[in-house]
C-alpha positions in Angstrom: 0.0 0.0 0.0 1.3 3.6 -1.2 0.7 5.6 2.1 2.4 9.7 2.9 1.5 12.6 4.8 -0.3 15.4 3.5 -0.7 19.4 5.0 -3.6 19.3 7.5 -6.3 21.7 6.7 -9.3 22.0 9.4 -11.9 20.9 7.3 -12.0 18.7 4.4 -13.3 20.9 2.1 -10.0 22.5 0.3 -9.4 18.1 -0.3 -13.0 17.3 -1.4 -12.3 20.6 -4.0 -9.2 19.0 -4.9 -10.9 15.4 -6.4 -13.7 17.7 -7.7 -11.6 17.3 -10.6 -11.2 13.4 -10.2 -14.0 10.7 -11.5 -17.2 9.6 -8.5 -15.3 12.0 -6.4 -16.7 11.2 -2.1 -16.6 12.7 0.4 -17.4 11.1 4.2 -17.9 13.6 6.7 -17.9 13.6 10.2 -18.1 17.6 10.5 -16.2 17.5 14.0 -18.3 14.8 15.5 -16.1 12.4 14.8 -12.4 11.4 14.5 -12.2 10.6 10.4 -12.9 12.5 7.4 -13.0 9.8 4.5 -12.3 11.2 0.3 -11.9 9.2 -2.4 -12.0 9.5 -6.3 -11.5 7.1 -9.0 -13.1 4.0 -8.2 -11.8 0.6 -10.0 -15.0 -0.8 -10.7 -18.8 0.4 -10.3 -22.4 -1.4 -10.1 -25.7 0.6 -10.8 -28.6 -1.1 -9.8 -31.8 0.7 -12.3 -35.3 -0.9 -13.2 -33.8 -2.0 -15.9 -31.1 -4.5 -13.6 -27.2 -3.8 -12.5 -25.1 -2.2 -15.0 -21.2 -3.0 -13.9 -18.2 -1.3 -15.5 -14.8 -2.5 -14.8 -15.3 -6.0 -13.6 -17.6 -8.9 -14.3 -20.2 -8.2 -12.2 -23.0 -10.7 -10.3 -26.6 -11.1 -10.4 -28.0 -10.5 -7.0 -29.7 -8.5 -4.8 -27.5 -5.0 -3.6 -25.9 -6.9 -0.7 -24.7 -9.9 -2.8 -23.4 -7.5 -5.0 -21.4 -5.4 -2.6 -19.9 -8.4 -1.0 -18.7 -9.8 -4.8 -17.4 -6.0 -5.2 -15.5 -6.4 -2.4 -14.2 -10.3 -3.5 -13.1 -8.8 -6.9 -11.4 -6.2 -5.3 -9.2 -7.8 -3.2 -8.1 -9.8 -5.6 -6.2 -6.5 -6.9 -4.3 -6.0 -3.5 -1.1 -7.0 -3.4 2.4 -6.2 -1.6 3.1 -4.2 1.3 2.7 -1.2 2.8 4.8 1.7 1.1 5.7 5.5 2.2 7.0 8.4 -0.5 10.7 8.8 -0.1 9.1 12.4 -0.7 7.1 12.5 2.3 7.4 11.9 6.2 7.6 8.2 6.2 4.5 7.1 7.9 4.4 4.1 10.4 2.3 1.0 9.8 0.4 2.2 13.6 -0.8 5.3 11.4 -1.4 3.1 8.3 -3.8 0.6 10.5 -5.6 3.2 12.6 -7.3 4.9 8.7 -10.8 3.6 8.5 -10.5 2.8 4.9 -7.9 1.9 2.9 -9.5 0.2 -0.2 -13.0 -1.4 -0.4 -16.5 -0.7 -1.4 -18.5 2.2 -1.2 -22.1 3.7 -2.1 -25.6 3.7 -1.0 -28.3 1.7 -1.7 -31.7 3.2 -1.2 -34.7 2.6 0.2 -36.1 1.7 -2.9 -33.7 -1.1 -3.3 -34.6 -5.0 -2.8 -33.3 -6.4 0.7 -34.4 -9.2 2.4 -36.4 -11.8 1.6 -40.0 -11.1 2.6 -40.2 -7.9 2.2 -42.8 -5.6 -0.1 -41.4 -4.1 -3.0 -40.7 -0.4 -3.2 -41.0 2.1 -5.2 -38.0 3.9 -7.1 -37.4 7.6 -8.7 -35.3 8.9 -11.3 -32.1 7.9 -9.0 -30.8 4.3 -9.3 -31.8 2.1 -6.4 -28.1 1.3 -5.6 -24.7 2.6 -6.8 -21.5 0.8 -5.7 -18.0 1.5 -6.1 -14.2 0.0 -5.6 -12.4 2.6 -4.4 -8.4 2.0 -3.6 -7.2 5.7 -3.7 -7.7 8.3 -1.1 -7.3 10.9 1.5 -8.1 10.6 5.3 -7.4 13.8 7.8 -7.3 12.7 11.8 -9.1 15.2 13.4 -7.8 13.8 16.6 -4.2 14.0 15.8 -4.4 16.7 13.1 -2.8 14.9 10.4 -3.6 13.9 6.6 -2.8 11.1 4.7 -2.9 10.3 0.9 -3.0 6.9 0.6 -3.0 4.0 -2.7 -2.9 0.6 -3.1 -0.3 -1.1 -5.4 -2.4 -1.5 -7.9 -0.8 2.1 -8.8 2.2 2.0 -10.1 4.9 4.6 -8.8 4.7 7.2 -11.1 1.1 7.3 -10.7 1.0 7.4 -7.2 3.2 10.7 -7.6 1.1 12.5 -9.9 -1.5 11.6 -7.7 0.0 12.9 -4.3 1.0 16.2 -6.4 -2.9 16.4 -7.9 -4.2 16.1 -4.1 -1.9 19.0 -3.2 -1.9 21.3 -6.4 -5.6 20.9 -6.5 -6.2 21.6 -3.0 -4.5 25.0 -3.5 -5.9 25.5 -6.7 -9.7 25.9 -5.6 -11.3 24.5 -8.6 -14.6 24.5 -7.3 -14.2 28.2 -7.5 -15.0 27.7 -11.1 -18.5 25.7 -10.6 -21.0 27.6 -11.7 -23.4 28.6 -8.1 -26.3 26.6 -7.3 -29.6 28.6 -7.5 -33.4 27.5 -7.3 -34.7 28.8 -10.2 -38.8 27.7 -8.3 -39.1 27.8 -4.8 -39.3 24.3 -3.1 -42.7 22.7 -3.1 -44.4 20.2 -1.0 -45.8 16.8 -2.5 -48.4 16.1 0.1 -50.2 18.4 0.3 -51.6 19.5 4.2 -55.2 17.8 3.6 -53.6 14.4 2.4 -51.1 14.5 4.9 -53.8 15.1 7.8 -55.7 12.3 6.4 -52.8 10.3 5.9 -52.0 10.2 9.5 -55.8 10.3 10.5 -55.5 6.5 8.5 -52.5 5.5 10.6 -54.4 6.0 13.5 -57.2 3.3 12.4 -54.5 0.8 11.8 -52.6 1.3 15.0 -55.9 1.2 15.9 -57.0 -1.9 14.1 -53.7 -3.7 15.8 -51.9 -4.0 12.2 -48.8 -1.6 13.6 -47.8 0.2 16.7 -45.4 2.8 14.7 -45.5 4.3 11.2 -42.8 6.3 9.9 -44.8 8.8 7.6 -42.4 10.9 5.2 -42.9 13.3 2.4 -40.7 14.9 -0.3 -39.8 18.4 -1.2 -39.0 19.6 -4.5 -37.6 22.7 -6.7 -36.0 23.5 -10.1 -32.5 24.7 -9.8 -29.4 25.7 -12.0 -25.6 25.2 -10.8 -23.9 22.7 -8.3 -25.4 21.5 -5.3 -21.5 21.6 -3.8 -21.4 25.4 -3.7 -23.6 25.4 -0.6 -22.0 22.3 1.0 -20.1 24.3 3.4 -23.1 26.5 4.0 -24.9 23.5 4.7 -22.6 21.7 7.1 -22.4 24.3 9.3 -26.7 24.9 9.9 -26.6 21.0 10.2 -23.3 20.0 12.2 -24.0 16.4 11.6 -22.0 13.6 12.2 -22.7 11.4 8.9 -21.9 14.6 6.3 -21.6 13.3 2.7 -21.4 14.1 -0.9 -21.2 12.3 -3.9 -20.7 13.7 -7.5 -21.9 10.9 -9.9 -21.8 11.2 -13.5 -25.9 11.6 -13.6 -26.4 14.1 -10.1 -25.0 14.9 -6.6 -26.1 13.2 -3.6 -25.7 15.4 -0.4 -26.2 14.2 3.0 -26.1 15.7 6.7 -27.5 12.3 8.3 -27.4 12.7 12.1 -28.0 8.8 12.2 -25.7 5.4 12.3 -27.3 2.7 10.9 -24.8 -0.4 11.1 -21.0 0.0 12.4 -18.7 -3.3 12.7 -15.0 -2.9 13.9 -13.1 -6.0 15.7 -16.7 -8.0 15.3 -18.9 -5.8 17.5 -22.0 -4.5 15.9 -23.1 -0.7 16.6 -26.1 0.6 15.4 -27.7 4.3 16.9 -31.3 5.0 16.3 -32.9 7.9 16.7 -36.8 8.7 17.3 -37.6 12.0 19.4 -36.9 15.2 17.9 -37.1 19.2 19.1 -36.2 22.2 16.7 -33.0 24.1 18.4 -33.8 27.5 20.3 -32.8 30.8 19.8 -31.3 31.1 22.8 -29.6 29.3 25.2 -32.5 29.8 27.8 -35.4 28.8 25.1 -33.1 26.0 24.0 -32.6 24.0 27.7 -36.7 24.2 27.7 -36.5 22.2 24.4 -34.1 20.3 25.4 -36.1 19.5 28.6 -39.4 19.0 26.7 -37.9 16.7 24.7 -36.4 14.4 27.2 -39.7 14.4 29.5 -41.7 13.1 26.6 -43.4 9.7 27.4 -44.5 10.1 23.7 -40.9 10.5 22.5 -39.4 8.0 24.6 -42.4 5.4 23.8 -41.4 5.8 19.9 -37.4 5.5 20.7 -38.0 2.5 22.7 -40.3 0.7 20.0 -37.5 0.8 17.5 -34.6 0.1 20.1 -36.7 -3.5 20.6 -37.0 -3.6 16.5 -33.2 -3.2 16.2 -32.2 -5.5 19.1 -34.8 -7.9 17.2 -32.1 -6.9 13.7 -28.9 -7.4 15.2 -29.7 -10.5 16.7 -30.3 -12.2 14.1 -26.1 -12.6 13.3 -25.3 -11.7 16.9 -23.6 -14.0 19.5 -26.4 -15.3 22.2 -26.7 -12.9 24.6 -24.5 -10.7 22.9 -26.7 -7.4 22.4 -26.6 -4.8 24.6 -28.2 -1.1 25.1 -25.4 0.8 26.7 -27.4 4.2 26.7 -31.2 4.6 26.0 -32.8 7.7 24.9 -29.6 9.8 25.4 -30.2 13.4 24.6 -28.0 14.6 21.4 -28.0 17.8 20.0 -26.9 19.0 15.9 -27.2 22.1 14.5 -31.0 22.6 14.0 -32.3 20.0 16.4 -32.2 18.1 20.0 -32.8 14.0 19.3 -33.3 11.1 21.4 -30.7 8.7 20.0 -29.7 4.8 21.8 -26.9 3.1 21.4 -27.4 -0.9 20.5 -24.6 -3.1 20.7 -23.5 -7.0 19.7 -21.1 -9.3 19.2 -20.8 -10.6 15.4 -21.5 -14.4 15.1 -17.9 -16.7 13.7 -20.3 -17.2 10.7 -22.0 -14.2 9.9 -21.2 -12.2 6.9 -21.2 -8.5 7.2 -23.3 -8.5 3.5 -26.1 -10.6 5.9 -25.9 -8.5 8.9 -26.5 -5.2 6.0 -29.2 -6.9 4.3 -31.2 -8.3 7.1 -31.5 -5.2 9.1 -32.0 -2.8 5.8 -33.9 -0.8 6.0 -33.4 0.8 9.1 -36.3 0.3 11.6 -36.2 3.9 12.9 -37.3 5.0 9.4 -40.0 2.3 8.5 -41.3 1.4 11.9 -43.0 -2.0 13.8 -43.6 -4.8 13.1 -40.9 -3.6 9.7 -42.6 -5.8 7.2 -46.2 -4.3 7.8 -45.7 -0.8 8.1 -43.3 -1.0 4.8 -46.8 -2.3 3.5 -48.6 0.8 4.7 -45.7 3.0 3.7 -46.1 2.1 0.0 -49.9 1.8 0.1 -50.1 5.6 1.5 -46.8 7.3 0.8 -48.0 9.5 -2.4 -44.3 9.9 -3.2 -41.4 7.5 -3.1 -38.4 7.5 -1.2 -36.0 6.6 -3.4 -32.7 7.0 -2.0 -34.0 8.7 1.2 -33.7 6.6 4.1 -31.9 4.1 2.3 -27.7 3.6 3.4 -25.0 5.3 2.6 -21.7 3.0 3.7 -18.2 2.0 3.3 -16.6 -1.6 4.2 -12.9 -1.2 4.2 -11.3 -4.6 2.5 -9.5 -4.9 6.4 -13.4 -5.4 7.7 -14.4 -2.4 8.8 -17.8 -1.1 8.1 -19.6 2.8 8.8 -22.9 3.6 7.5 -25.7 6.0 7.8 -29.3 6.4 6.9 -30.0 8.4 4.5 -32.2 11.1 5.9 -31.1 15.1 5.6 -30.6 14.3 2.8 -30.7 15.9 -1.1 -30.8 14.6 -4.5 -29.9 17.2 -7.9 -30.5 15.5 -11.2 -31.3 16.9 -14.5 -32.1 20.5 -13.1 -34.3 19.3 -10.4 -33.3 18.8 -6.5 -35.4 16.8 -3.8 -35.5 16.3 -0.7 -37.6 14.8 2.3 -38.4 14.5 5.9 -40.4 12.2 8.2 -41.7 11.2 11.7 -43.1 8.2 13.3 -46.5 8.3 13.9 -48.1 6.7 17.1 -51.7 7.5 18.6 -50.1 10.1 20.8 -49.3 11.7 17.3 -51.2 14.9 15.7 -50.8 15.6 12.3 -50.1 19.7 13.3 -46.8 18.4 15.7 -45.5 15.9 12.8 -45.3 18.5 10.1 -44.1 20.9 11.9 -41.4 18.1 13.2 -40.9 17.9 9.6 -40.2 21.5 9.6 -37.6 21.2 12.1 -35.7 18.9 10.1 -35.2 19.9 6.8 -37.0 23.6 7.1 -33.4 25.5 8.0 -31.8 23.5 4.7 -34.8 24.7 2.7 -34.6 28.0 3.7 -30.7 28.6 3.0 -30.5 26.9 -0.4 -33.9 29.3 -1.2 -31.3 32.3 -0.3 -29.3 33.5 -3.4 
């Protein structure tokens, strides 16, 4: 593996700018919440999952559902690594302690959405103008340390040594360069528009009621999508962005067809050394003004029987998920309905852990909890019913995954909500709640509000 040291910069932005210029150019970003930014350009190989089936460039491909694929991805890959790690004569020689601590250093990553088949059983979904899944090889990169304040470019040997110096220098030039400063601005040319309209969306939840009612489900999670016409990049407002929403699962993706930006407060699955992580969230309060006016909602939110109720449904649904390829005995809930505050809003978020079983597959422990119970609801197979009998809109690839599984086993991923789609002049986006009895339809759109309202409102500014 190529591996050297690279300036620190206190964001990742000036690198993302840098591989603006470089092909599927992804970014992973833990705006200050966490210890990694993750860039990468250029994958190897690439899997597109449409209506039409899986398009594959680059390697031979599978037919399978998005899991099976991502786990073949990952086969085929590794069949390209090969030596040892190796440090720039050019550069501070790394040690192999910094080289194993990086949370990916060749593997797959993508997202595959909500609309995408998963396991076995479950109903079909519907799908958007977005593919259902897009996967990628990646095995060059950048990481920056935010603990330790150091950057590393990084390779595998698949490149030989006179491209893994023009790559280093294109990381560097680049990053000085500002090429993004050449992007043409994003704009809405139509402000954004709701697709359920207040009525529907009244009566919508005014049905959920009859079928908690009816004993079919104890939690829906209701969403709706948000749409307007626009004209430039969707990156030009990414640093905008990440500082309203301060979230710890930051992400964009420039594909050859849109951009896919993402300021997910929520893990879905994380694996390292065999223990499972996964951090729901159900509660939600819009930030205050003030300090003062922000405790009370902070305080409102965490003596909410209503609130806690929802969390605690879904912490049972995910203990259900992970135990599925967990050791017996194994999962644990180290804290429950912890308060957690991001830039716009106070959450409820718990912490579910478990031990990996010696014959579990991370592609089966993906699949079998995908899609994430916080964003469908319980029992998972019947409300996804009810989702796609009464959503008017589909999800697409909100509330799907966005991951990465480094080849040494490590896996991150989020859910996919906070999140925005641009393609072909027209960006989307959505938020959602789940609905219990204690539910009115006034408090869940306005909790809709809360989430994606501040997002709204600065891309509506010019």
């Amino acid at each position: 593996m190529h591996l050297a040291s690279l300036p620190w910069q206190d964001t990742p932005l000036p690198y993302a700018n840098a591989l603006l210029t470089e092909r599927w150019p992804l970014l992973l970003d833990s705006q200050g919440a966490g210890r990694w930014h993750i860039l990468v350009a250029n994958p190897r190989a690439t899997a597109v999952l449409t209506e039409a089936g899986w398009q594959f460039d680059g390697w031979p491909g599978i037919d399978g559902d998005s899991f099976a694929v991502i786990a073949a991805l990952q086969v085929w890959g590794e069949a390209l690594k090969s030596g040892q790690l190796s440090a720039s004569e050019a550069n501070t020689a790394p040690t192999k302690t910094a080289a194993s601590e990086l949370p990916f250093m060749s593997g797959v990553m993508g997202y595959v959405g909500y609309a995408a088949p998963s396991e076995h059983g479950l109903p079909e979904r519907h799908g958007d103008d977005w593919p259902l899944a897009t996967l990628a090889y990646y095995d060059q990169g950048i990481a920056l340390d935010c603990e330790t304040h150091e950057a590393w470019v990084w390779a595998s040997d698949a490149m030989s040594a006179a491209e893994w110096q023009n790559w280093q220098q294109r990381c560097v030039t680049n990053s000085e360069a500002k090429p993004a400063a050449k992007l043409e601005a994003f704009q809405l040319k139509t402000p954004f528009q709701a697709l359920t309209t207040q009525q529907r969306y009244a009566d919508d939840i005014a049905h959920i009621h009859e079928l908690i009612r009816a004993g079919d489900c104890y939690q829906v999670n209701y969403t709706q999508a948000y749409e307007a016409q626009h004209s430039g990049r969707l990156w030009t407002r990414y640093e905008e962005l990440r500082e309203l929403a301060r979230a710890p699962y930051g992400a964009y993706w420039a594909l050859p067809w849109g951009e896919l930006l993402s300021l997910s407060p929520e893990q879905f699955i994380g694996i390292n050394d065999r223990t499972l992580t996964t951090r729901p969230i159900k509660g939600t309060r819009a930030r205050g003004n003030d300090s003062e006016q922000d405790q009370v909602e902070a305080s409102a939110l965490t003596a909410s029987a209503k609130d806690m109720a929802e969390n605690i449904m879904i912490t049972d649904l995910l203990r259900n998920d992970l135990s599925k390829h967990a050791r017996i005995g194994s999962v644990s809930v180290p804290e429950l309905c912890a308060l957690k505050s991001f830039g716009q809003v106070h959450h409820l978020v718990t912490t579910i852990t478990a031990t990996l079983n010696s014959d579990a597959t991370v592609a089966e422990v993906l699949r079998d909890a995908f899609p994430g119970g916080s964003i469908t609801g319980a029992p998972k197979k019947r409300v996804m019913e009810i989702i796609e009998a009464i959503e008017p809109t589909a999800r697409g690839v909100y509330c799907g995954m966005l991951f990465y599984w480094d080849a040494r086993g490590r896996v991150d991923s989020s859910i996919t909500i906070r999140t925005l789609a641009a393609k072909d002049g027209v960006v989307r986006t959505w938020a959602g709640g789940g609905i219990t009895l204690d539910s009115t339809w006034q408090a869940e759109y306005e909790e809709c509000w809360s989430k994606m309202g501040g997002v709204i409102e600065a891309l509506s500014k010019p």
